[in-house]
N, C-alpha and C positions, 0 to 999 in steps of 0.2 A: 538593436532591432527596434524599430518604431511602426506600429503602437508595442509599447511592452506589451509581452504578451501575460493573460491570466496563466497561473499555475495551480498546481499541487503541491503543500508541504508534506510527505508523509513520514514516518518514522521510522527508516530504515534500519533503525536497531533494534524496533519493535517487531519487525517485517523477517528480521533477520534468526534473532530469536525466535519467533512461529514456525516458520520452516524448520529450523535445526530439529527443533521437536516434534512437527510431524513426521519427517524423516527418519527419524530416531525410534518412532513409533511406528514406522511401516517397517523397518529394518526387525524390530522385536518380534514382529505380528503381521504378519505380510497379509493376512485375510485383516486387516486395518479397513476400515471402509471410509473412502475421501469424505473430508471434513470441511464447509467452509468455514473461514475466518475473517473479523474484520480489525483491521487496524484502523488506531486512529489518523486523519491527517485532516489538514486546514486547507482550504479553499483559495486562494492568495488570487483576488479579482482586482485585475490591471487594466489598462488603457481599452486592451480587448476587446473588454463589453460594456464598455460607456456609449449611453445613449446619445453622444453627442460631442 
């Protein structure tokens, strides 16, 4: 595909492990009250957004 496009690297086994253990935690405690969360991930700026 041309322009490469920009991405997202995230951490899916970071992403992955979060979940299991809110779920794990709403399954325990069902009055759990939803939690955000943030993982980490990197930016990956490609052909996309070049100014030129």
């Amino acid at each position: 595909m041309h322009p490469f496009l920009t991405t997202y690297d995230i951490n899916i086994k970071e992403l992955g492990k979060e979940s299991v253990q809110r779920l794990l935690d709403l399954l325990k405690n069902p009055q759990t009250k939803a939690q955000k969360i943030t993982v980490p991930f990197r930016l990956i700026e490609r052909e996309s957004v070049s100014m030129g």
